[in-house]
ROSE-52504 format. One record per residue: x, y, z negated of N, C-alpha, C in turn. Coordinates in steps of 0.001 Angstrom, whole numbers, plus 500000, padded with zeros to 6 digits. Example, Ala and Ser with C-alpha at 12.3 -4.5 7.8 and 13.67 -1.06 7.14 Angstrom:
2
513190494310492200512300495500492200513200496700492200512850497750492920513670498940492860512900500030492130
This chain:
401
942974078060520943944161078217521785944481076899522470944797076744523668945241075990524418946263075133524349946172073459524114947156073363523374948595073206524376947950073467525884948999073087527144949046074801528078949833075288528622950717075956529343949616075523530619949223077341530946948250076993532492949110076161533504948357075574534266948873074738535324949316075931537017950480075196537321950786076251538737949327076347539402948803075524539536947345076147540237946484077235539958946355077341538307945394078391537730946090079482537662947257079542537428948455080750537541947957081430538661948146080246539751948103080439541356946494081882541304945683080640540446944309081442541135944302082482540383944590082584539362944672083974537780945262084907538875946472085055539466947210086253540195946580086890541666946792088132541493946479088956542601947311088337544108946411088216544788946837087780546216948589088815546306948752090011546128949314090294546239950895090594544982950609089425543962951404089382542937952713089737543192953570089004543819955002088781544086955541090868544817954712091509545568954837092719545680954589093007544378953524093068543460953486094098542535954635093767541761955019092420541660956057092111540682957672093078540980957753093054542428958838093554542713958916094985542645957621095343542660957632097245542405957334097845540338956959096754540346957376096823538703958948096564538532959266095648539097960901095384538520961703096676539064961539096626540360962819098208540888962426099261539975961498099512539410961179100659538568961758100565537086961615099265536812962252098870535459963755099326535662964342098497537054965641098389537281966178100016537215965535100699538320965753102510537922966091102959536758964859102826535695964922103294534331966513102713533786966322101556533705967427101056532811969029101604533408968972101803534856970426101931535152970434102847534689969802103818533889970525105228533267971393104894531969970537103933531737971121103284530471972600102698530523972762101897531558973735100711532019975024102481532255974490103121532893975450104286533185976188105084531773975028105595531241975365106173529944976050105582529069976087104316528959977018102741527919978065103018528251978565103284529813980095103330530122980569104105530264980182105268530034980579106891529600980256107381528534979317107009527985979037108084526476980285107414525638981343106477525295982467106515524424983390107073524949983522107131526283985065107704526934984948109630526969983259110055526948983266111431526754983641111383525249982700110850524274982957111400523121984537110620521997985310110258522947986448109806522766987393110628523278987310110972524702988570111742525126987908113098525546986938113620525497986324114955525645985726115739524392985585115155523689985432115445522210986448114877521170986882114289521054988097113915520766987652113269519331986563112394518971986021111937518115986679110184517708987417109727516587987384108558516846986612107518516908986681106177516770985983104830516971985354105080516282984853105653515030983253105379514161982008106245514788982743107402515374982142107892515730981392107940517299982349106915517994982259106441519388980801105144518825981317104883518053980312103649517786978810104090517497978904105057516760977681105546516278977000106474517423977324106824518283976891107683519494976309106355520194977045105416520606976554104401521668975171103385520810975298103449519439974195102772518637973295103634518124973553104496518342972159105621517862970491105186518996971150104823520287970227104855521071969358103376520669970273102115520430969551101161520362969045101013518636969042101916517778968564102043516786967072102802517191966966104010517819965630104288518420965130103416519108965543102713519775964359101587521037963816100836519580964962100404518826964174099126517416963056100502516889963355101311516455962376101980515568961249102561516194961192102311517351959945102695518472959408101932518934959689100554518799958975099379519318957446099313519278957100099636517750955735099432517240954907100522517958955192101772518072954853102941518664954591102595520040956012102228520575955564101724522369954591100870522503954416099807521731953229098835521899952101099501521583951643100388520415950430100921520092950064101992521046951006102843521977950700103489522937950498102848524033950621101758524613949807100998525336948920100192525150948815099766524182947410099028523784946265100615523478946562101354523071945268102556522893945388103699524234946599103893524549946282104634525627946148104339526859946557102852526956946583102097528689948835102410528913948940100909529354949752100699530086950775101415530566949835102294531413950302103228532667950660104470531760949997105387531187950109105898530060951499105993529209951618104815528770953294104410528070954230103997529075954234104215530291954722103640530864955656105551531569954641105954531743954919107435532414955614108241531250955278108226529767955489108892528908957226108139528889957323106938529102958928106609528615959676107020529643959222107106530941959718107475531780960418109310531921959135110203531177959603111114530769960292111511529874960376110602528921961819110411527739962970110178528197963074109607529489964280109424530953964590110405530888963562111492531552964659112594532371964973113613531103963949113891529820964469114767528739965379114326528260966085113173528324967176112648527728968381112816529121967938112970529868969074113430531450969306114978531275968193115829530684968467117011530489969254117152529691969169116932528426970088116455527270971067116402527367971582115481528399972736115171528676973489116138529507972891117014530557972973117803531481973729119124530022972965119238529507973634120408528590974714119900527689974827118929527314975855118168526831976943118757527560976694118702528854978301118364529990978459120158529647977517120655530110978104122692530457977920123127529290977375123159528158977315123784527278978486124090526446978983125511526416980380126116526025980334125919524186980317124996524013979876125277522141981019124072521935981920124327520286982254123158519764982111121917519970982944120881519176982461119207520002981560119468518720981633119956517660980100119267516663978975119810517606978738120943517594977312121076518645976266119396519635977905120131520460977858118958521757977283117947521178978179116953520360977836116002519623976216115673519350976106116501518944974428116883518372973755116512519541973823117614520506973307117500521615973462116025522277974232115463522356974417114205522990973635113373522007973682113524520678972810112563520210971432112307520248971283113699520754969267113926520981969303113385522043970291113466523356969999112844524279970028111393524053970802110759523209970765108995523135969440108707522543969043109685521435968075109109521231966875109104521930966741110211522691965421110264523932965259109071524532966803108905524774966734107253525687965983106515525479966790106320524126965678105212522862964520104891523212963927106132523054962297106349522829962220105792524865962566105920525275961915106293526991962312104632527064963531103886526419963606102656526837962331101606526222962459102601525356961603101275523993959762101647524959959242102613525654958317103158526244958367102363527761959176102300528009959281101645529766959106100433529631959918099922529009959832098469529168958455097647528037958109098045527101956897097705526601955907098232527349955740099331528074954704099718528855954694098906530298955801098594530872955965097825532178955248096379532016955619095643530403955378094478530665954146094296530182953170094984529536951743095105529918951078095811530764951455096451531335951021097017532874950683095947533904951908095107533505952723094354534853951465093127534631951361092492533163950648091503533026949396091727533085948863093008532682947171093473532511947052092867534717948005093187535094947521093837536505947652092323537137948431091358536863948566090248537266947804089173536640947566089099535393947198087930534281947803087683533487947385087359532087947894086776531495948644085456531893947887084466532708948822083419532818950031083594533368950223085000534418951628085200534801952545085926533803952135085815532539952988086399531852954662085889531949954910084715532159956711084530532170957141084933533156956348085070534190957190085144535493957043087056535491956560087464534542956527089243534742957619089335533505957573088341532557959141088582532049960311088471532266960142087068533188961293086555533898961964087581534908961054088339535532961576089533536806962054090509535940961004090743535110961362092028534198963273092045533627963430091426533241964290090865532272965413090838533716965009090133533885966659090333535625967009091310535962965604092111535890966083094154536448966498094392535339966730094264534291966940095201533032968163094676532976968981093357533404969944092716532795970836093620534161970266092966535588970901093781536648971132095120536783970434096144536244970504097206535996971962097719534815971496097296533481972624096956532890974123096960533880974136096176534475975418095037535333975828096290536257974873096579537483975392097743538432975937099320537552974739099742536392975002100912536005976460101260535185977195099979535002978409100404534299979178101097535447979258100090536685980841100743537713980041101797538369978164102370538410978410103236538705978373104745537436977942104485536889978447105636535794979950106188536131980918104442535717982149105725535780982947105906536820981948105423537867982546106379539095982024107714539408980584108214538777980136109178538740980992109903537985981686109625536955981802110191535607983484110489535826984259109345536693985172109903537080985564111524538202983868111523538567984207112413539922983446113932539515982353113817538588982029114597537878981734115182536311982549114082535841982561114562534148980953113785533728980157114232533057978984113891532627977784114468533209978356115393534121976950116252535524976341115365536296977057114787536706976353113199537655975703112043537425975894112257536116975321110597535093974412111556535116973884112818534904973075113708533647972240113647534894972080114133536115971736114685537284970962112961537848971705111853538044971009110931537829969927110322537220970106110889535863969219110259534640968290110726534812968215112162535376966579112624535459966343112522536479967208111895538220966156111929538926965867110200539276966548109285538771966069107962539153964657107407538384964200108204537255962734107741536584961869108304537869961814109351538340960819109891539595960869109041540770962369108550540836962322107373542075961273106311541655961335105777540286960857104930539925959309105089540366958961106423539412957477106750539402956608106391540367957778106675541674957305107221542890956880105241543738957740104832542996957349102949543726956696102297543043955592102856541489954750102063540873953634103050541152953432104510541260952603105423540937950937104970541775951214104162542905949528103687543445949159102613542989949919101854542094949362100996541354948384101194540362946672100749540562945683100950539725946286100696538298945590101259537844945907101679535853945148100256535935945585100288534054945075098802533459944491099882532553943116099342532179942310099888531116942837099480529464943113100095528903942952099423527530942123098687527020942226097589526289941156096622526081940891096891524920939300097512524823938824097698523440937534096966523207937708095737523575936850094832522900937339093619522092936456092860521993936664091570521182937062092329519391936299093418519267936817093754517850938327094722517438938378094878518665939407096210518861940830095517518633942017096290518206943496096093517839943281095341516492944158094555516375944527094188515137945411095035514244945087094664512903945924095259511840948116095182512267948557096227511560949515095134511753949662094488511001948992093920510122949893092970509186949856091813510095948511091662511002948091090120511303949209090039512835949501091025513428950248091002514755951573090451513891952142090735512944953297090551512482953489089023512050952113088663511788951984087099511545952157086249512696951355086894513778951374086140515542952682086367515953953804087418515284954584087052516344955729086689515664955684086252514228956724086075513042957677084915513596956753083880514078957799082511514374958313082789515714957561083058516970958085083180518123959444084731517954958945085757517073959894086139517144961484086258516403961319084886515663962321084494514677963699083684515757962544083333516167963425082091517164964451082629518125963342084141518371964381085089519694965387085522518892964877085850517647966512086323517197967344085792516941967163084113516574968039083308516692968739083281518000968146083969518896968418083525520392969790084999520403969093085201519876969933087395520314971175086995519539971497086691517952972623086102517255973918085702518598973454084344519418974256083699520681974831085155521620973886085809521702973946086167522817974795087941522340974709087945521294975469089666520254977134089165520385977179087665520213978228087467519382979337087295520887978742086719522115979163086951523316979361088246524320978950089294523822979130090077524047979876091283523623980364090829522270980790091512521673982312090876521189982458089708521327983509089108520805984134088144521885983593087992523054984387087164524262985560087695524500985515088632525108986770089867525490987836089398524643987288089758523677988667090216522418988842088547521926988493087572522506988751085800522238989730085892523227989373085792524090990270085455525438991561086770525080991283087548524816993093088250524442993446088000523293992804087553522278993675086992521041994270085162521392993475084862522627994023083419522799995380083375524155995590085048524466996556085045525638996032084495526643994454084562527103994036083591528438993883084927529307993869084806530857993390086059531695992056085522532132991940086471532894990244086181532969989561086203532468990018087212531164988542088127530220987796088438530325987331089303531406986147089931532100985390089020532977985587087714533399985314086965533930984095086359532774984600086291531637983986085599530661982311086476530609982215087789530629981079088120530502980317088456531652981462088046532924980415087943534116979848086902534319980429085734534120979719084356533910978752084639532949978248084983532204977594084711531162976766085312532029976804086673532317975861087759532530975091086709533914975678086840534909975876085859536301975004084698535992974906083695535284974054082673534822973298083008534362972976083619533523971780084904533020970743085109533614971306085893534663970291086699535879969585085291536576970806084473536963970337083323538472969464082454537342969175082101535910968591081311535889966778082249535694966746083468535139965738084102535360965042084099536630965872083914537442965226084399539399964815083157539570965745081752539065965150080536539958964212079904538814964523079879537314963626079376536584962392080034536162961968081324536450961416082067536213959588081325535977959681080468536804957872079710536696958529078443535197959905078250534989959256077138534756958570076756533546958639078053532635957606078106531283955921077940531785955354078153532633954615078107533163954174076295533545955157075923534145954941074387534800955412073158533825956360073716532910956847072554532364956159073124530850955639073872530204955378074228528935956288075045528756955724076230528394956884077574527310957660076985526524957149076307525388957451075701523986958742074640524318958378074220525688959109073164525486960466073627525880960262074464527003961490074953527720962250075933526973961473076429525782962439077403524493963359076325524128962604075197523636963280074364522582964579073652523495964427073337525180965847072809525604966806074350525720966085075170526265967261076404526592967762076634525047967158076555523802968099077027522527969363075754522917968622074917523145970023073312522703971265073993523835970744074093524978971519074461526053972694075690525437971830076767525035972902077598524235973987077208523299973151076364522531974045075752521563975086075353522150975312074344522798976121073613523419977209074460524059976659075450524828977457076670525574978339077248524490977804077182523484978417078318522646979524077274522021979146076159521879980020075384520832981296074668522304980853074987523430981941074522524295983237075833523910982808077078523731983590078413523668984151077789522260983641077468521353984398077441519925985319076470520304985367075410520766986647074721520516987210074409521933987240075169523340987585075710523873988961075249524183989823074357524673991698074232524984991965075499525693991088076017526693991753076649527882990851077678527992991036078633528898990508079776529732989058078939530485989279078404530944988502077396531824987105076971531288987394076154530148986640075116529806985539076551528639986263077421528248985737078652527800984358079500528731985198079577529752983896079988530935983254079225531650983311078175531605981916077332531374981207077248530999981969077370529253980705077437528254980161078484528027980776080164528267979861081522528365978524081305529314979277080269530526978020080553531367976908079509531220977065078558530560976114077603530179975084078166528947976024079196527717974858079710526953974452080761528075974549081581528627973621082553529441972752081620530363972867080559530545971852080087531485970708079683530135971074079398529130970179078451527851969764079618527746970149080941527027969739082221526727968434082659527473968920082696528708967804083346529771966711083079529480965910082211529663964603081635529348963440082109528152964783081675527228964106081778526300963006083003525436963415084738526094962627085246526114961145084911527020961347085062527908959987084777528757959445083417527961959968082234527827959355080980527547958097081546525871959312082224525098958688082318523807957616083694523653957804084424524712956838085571525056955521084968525286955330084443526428954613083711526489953240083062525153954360082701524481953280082749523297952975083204522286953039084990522261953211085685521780951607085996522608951673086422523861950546086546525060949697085630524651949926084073524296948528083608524161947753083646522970948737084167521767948090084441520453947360085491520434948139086521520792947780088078520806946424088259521791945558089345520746944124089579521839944684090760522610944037090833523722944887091811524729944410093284524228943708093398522654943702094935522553945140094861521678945848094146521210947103094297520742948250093588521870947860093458522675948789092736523169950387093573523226950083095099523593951328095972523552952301096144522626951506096090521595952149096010520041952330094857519581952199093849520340952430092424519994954190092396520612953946092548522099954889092472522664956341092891521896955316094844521661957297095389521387957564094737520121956585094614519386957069093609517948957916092760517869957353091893519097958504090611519279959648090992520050960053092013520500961322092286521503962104092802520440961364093527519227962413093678518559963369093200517488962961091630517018962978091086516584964700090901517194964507090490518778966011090985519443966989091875519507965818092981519355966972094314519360967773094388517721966767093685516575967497093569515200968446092525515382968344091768515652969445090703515672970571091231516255970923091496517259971819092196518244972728093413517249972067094130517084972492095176515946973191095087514956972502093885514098972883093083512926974276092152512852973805091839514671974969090585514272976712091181514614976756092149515053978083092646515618978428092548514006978319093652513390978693093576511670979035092234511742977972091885511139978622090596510472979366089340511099979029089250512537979940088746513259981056089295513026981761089940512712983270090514512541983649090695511325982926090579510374983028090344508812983428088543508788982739087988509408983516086543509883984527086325510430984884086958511483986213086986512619987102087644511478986428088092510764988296088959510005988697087364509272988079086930508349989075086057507983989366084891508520987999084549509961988176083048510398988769082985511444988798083902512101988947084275513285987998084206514553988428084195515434986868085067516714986555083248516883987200082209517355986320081273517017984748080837516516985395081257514958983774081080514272982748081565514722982985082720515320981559083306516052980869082583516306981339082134517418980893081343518536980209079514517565980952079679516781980190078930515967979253078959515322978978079899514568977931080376514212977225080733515321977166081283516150975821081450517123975150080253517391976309079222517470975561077701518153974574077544516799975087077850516083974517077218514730972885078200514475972831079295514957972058079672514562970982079834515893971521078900517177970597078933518535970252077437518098970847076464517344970169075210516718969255075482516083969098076780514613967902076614514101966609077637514492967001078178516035966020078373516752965332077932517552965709076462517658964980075523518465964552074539516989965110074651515689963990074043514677962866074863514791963243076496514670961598077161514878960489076893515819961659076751517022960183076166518086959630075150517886960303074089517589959471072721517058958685072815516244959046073965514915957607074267514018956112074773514696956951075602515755955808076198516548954985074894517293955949074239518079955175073071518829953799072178517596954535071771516542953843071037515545952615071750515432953133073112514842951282073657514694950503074078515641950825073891517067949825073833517914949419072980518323949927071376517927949100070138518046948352070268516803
């Protein structure tokens, strides 16, 4: 293994003359898929809150059912693109889109009890699951088989902006759909924006599955390649659970306005440092640029903990989302150069989920903290735990000298 990060030149020569198009017709397709998602987040609690008339445990458990399937499908999405090709897992998650839009479609008209419904809505979250955890592990070996490996950050870096931007647009439009048609318009959406999608990647040549060099690896040994790089992301996901979940409710337990501001900055620095930093794991070293974006978080996060004002608060949201950003693509990256490309798929979702556990994990116990310390500590603890994800990268750096 290489002990240096390809140079912009070999990148240059590794990529298809026509990279920067394929990149952008992979991302709008990503971006498609996911806004069903970004839509469904900002309506599936207000249906099964004020249309079912279910309380908060149960609002909670409807909106986390889905990201409990993407974690428990990870391994699956990767092994269906490493054995069936790319394109393959890529079409199949896409059709977990619209059966989960159907889903939803009967959700809205179906004359039955809220337990039914319920039911029904939950098959639809979980289809999601499966179609999210399928799209986006299938996109980002598609995207890289078809470009190179050496462009692997910059197909995460795009990737990752549509999924975050998608996210961002699909909330105000869900519930303006949702204001004007109940759950028919989100539902009616969901199944036809994967075909939009289909329809702007579908002449893109397939990537073959790679069945040489001794075929897929076990998993035990993928779990070894991606144990440290993906320790570090979850150190990274911890920062980034605890901001999303606990900014809001800081800024109204501290009487500041400009609550919502707090997670547009974050989000906002997020995106812009993906679009403009997007090469620079590539030019400056992956490894290295994990290990400043964790410090960067840190810092962001520990500006929010002790915080005087409204102000000096959203600074620091948007300074960890700029540290945050990176750090997937940077530490992907070497996940790609460990992994042989007949596992590379199952390498990938391995390590993404390493994020999606953290994220999950940390709301709990982030608020098992806030009860007695108050929302402060969070934010302390995240710094604390985006510090000993830049000790992981340094372990990583060490054993590749």
């Amino acid at each position: 293994m290489s002990s240096s990060a390809a140079s912009p030149a070999q990148a240059a020569a590794a990529a298809p003359a026509n990279a920067t198009a394929l990149l952008v017709r992979f991302s709008l397709n990503v971006f498609l898929a996911c806004l069903t998602i970004g839509m469904s987040l900002s309506v599936v609690p207000l249906f099964v809150h004020d249309t079912l008339g279910y309380h908060n445990i149960v609002v909670g458990f409807a909106v986390g059912i889905q990201s409990l399937a993407t974690v428990l499908t990870r391994k699956f999405a990767g092994r269906t693109a490493d054995q069936r090709g790319a394109r393959v897992a890529l079409k199949r998650g896409l059709l977990f889109v619209v059966l989960s839009g159907i889903a939803l479609l009967a959700t809205s008209l179906l004359v039955l009890p809220a337990g039914p419904r319920l039911g029904v809505l939950t098959a639809a979250r979980l289809l999601l699951g499966v179609g999210e955890s399928l799209v986006i592990t299938g996109t980002l070996t598609y995207a890289i088989g078809s470009l190179g490996a050496p462009q692997s950050g910059r197909v995460m870096s795009w990737t990752g902006a549509a999924i975050f931007g998608a996210l961002a647009v699909g909330a105000p439009v869900g519930l303006t759909l949702y204001g004007s048609t109940s759950l028919v318009g989100v539902a009616v959406a969901t199944c036809l924006l994967p075909f939009i999608g289909w329809c702007v990647i579908a002449r893109i040549p397939a990537v073959a599955p790679a069945h040489h060099a001794g075929g897929a690896l076990p998993y035990s040994q993928v779990l070894r390649i991606v144990f440290l790089p993906g320790l570090a992301l979850a150190m990274q996901g911890v920062g980034f659970a605890v901001v999303g979940a606990f900014v809001v409710l800081f800024f109204d337990s501290a009487r500041w306005s400009r609550a919502a501001l707090a997670l547009s900055a974050f989000g906002l620095a997020f995106v812009l440092m993906r679009l403009i930093g997007g090469r620079w794991p590539e030019r400056f070293g992956n490894l290295r640029v994990a290990q400043i974006s964790m410090i960067v978080e840190a810092l962001g996060l520990l500006l929010v903990w002790q915080a005087p004002g409204a102000g000096v608060a959203l600074v620091g949201t948007a300074l960890a989302g700029a540290g945050a950003s990176l750090i997937f693509p940077s530490l992907g990256i070497e996940v790609v150069k460990r992994a042989p490309a007949a596992s590379r798929g199952t390498s990938l979702g391995t390590y993404a989920a390493f994020q999606d556990i953290a994220i999950l994990l940390t709301g709990p116990l982030a608020g098992a903290v806030a009860n007695p310390f108050g929302y402060r500590a969070v934010f302390l603890c995240g710094a604390v735990a985006a510090v000993l994800g830049a000790v992981v990268v340094v372990t990583l750096r060490a054993r590749r000298r």
